[in-house]
N, C-alpha and C positions, 0 to 999 in steps of 0.2 A: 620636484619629481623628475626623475631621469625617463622622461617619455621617450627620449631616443636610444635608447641602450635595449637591445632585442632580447636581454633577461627581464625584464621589467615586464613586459608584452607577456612574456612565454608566463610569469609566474600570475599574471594578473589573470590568464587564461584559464589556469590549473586550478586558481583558486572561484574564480564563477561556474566553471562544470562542479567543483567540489559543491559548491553554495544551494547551485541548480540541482543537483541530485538530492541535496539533503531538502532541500523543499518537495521538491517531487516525491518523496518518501515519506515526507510529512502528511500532501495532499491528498494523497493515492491511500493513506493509511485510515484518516479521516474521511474520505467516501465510503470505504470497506466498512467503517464502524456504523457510516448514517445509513448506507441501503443495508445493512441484517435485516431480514424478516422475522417477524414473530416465530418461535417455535411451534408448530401443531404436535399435536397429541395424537399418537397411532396406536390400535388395535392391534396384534400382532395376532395371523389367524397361522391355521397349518390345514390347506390345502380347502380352505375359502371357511373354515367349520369355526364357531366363535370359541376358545378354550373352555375345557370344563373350570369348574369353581369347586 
């Protein structure tokens, strides 16, 4: 491995932020899906009056 050549360094860089972002998009996507909350179920009134039927 050419550890001493400063393209080496620079490309091994570009590619760990590339690496780290796509985990961090992975992780961050996977919390978003474990915290959802249950959906509730709403009433919709018009001006507090429950709709006629």
């Amino acid at each position: 491995m050419p550890t001493h050549d400063w393209q080496f360094w620079a490309v091994t860089g570009i590619a760990a932020l590339a690496i780290g972002f796509g985990l961090w998009r992975i992780l961050l996507a996977l919390r978003r899906s474990l915290s959802r909350k249950k959906e509730t179920s709403v009433t919709l009134t018009v001006e507090r009056d429950k709709p006629r039927e």
